[in-house]
N, C-alpha and C positions, 0 to 999 in steps of 0.2 A: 400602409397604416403602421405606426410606430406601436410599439410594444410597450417601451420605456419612458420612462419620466426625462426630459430632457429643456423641460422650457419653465419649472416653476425654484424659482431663485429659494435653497433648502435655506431658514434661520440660521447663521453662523458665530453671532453677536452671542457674546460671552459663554464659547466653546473652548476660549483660550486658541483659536485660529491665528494662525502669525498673519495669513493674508488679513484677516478685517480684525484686528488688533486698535489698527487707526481710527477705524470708523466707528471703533467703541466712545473715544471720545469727540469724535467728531462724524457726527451723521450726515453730512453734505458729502465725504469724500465716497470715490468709488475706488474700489482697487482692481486693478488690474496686471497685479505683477505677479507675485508668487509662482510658482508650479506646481501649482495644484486646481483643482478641477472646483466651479461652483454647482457639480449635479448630483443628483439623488445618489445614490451608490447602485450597485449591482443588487438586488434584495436577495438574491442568494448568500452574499457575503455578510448583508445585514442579520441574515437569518441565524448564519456561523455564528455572527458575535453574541450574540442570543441565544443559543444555544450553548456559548462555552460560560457565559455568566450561567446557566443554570448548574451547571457542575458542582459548586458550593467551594473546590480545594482549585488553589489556582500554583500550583507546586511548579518546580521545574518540569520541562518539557523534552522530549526527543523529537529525531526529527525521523516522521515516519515515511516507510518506503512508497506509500503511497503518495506522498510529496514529488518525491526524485522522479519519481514516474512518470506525473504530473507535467513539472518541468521539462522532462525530456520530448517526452510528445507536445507539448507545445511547440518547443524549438523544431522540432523535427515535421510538426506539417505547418506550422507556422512561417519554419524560415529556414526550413531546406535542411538543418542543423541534426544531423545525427553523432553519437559519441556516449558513452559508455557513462554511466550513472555515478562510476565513482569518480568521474571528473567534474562532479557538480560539490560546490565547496559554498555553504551557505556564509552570511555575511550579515551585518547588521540594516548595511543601505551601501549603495555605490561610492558615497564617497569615502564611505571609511575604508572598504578594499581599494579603492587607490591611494592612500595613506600605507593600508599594509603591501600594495605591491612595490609604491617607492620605496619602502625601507626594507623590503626581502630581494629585493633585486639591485639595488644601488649602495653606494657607502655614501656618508656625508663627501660635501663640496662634487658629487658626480653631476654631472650634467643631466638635466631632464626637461624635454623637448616639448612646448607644445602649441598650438596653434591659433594663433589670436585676432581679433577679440573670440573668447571662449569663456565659459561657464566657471566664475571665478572662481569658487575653487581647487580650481587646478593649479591654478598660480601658491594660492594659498598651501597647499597641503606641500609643493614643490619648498617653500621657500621655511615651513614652520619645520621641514624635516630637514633644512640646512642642505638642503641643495641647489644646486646652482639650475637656475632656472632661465631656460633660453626659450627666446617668444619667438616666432616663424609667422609673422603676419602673414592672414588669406587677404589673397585680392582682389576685388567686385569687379566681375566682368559679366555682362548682358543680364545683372538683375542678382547674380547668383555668387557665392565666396568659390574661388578655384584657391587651389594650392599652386604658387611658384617651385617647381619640382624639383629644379636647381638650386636655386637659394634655400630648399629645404633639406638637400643631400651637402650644402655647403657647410649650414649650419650642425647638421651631424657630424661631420667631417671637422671643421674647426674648434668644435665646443668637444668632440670627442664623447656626445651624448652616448648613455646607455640607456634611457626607457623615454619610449615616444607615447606621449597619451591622446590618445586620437579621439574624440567627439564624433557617433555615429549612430544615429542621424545628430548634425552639427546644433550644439545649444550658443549662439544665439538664433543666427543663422536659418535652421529651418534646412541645413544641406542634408542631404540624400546622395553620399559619395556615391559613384559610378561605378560599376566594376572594374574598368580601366585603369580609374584613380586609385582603387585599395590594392591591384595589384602591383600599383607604381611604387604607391606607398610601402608594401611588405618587400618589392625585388629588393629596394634600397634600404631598408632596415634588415634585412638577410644579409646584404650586401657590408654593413659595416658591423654587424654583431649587435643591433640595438632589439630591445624588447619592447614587443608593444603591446601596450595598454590600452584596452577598446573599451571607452564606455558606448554602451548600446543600450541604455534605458528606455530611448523614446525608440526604440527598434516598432513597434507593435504602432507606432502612429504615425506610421507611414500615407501620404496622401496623394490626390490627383492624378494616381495612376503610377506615380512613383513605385521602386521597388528597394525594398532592404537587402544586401546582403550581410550578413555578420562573415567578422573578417575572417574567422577559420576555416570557412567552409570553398575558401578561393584559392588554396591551395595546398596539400595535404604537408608538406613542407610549413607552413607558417603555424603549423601546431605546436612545432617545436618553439618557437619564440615568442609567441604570444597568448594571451588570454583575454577572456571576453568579462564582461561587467555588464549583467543589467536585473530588470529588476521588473513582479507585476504591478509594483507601487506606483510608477506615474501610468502606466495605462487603464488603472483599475480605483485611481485616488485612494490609495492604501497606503498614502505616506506614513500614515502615525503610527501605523500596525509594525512598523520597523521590521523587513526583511529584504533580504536581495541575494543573488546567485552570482557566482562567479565559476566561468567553464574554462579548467584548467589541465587540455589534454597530456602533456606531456609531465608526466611522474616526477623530475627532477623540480619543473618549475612550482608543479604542486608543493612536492615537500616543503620547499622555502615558505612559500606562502601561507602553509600550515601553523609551521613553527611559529611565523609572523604574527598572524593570524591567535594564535596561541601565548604568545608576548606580548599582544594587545588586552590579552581576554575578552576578544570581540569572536569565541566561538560560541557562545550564547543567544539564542535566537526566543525573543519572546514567542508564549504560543499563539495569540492572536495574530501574530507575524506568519509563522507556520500554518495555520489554519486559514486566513483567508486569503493565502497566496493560493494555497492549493482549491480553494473553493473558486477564485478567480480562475487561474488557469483548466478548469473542467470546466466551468458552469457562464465563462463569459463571452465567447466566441459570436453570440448574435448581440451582444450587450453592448460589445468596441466595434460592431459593424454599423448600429444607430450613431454611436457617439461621432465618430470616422466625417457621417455624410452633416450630422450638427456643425463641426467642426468647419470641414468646408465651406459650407455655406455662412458661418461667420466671415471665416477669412477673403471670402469673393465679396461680400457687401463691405466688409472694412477696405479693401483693397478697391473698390471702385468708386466708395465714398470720397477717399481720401485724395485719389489720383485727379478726380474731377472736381473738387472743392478746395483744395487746398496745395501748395507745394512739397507736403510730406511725400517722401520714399517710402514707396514699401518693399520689403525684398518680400516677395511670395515665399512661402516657407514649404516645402516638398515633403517635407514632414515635420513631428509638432506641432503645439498649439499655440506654440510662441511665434511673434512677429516683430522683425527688426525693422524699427522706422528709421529714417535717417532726416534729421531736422536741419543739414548743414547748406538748404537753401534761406534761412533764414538768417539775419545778420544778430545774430547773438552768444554769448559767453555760453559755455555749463552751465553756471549759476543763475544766469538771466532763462533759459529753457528749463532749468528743474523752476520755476517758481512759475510760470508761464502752467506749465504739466499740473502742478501739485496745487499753486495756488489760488489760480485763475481759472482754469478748467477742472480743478476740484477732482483729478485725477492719483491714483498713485499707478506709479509704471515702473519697471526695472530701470536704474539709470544707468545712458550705456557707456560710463566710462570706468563701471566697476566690473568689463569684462574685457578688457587691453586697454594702452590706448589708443586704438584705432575705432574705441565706442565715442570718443568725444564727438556732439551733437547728436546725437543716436541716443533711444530709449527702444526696452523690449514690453509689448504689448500681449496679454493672455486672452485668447478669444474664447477658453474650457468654459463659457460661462451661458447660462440663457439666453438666447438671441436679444431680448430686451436689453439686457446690459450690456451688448456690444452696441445694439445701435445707440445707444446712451452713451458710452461711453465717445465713439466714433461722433454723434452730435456736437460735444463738449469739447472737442479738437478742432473739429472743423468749425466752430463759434469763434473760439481763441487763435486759431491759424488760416482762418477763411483769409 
């Protein structure tokens, strides 16, 4: 027996929602892109926000030790992650610390590595900070993205990269690197002096049996060169509440990052950001273990729907609640698949060639939603690509 609300679709229409923005003006569409979750929240964290409007003064905020703590012990029996409090460096959201880590750790025109198709932003922040941006395409082998381990120590090697931004668990993808794989990844970025950049937001929605590891805890050596990036905001749908952690054991790399961090003036953390990260990470532990089995069973009914009705790919996602289809059995342009998706199936989806391009024919599908709206939406595919 479930505890949690997980099946009644919450009113989203005129909350100012960037997901159902569309379907303000148009009530036929569904959406199913965004990253973010269509379910009730944690009523603990509802409670927090309820609690901090009763306060009456809404002033600047500190960040209390009871947060760090918080944080820590999450990481620490969540995901094996121990390391000392003051190597937790709060942040506005994951992508603006990788913004301030490209530019605390790199000089304009430096090379910055990363792996495609991926979560566009990473391109974005690489190129708005004037650096030179080198793409390392993963390659679909038995359902799943692998890394070319060669071609990806080449391209360090010839591009003379200094910061590798790794995706883990992988956005679009759904990877769940291996441990074999992140230590190949780290020998070889030791190996030529690159710093790597872990986002591990979707760490906590790990699935099917899958296991996370966060990159520092694979070798007491990769503390020196790397730091982690994640965040309670996508496992807790706490995007708006604006906060994120960035764990930076090693002091030197910290400093920079500070200073960064401090030249952004992105050390500012609203306090509904501070408050219901910390009510998340104490109070959510049976909350993400409902969500967890929701989730699956979205992604096993969209995933057998689609295999048995239609010629769509789906890569099984190992973690996330994202899923990559691949439409390139189908004899059509981009332009001809996004109006097929959007206008004919009355759908909106990630389109996958704003994440390499290696997404051309490719869209990412969100299942965070009531089981009703995935089979709806999964119907509305299989109608238009039956």
């Amino acid at each position: 027996m479930t505890k949690y609300d997980f099946t009644n679709q919450p009113n989203r229409l005129n909350h100012h929602s960037v997901k159902w923005q569309e379907v303000e003006k148009d009530a036929e569409r569904l959406p199913m892109w965004v990253a973010d979750m269509d379910f009730v929240a944690l009523p603990a964290i509802k409670q927090t926000i309820h609690d901090y409007a009763d306060y009456d003064v809404y002033g600047y905020p500190y960040v209390a030790d009871e947060l760090l703590t918080a944080i820590s012990n999450w990481e620490r029996t969540q995901h094996d992650y121990a390391f000392d409090k003051e190597a937790i460096v709060l942040v506005e959201g994951v992508v603006p610390a990788i913004g301030i880590a490209i530019q605390a750790f790199t000089q304009e025109n430096d090379a910055v590595l990363i792996n495609t198709p991926v979560y566009p932003p990473f391109a974005r922040t690489t190129k708005l900070n004037k650096r030179k941006l080198v793409e390392n395409s993963l390659i679909e082998k038995n359902g799943e993205f692998t890394i070319d381990f060669e071609q990806f120590e080449k391209d360090i090697v010839e591009n003379d990269v200094k910061v590798f931004v790794l995706c883990n668990p992988h956005n679009p993808g759904g990877r769940v690197w291996r441990k074999d794989e992140l230590l190949k990844i780290g020998d070889i970025c030791q190996k030529h002096n690159v710093i790597v950049v872990s986002d591990e937001i979707h760490q906590d929605l790990v699935l099917f049996g899958n296991h996370h590891y966060s990159f520092n805890t694979l070798s007491p050596e990769f503390k020196n060169f790397a730091i982690i990036l994640t965040s309670a905001t996508k496992t807790f749908n706490i995007a708006g509440t604006k906060c994120s952690f960035t764990i930076i054991e090693n002091k030197e790399l910290r400093e920079k990052f500070l200073n960064t961090r401090l030249a952004n003036n992105q050390h500012e953390i609203s306090t509904l950001g501070l408050m219901t990260t910390q009510t998340a990470l104490t109070e959510g532990k049976e909350w993400l273990k409902e969500l967890k089995e929701v989730l699956e069973t979205n992604i096993t009914y969209l995933e057998k729907e689609l295999a048995e009705k239609t010629q769509i790919k789906v890569m099984k996602p190992q973690g996330t609640y994202l899923v990559w289809l691949d439409f390139s059995a189908y004899d059509l342009t981009d332009k001809e698949l996004y109006e097929k998706i959007h206008d004919q199936a009355k759908l909106i989806l990630n389109q996958g060639g704003s994440f390499g391009k290696e997404g051309k024919m490719h869209a990412r599908f969100n299942v965070a939603a009531p089981f009703a709206n995935t089979e709806e939406a999964v119907s509305r595919l299989v109608k238009v690509f039956h």
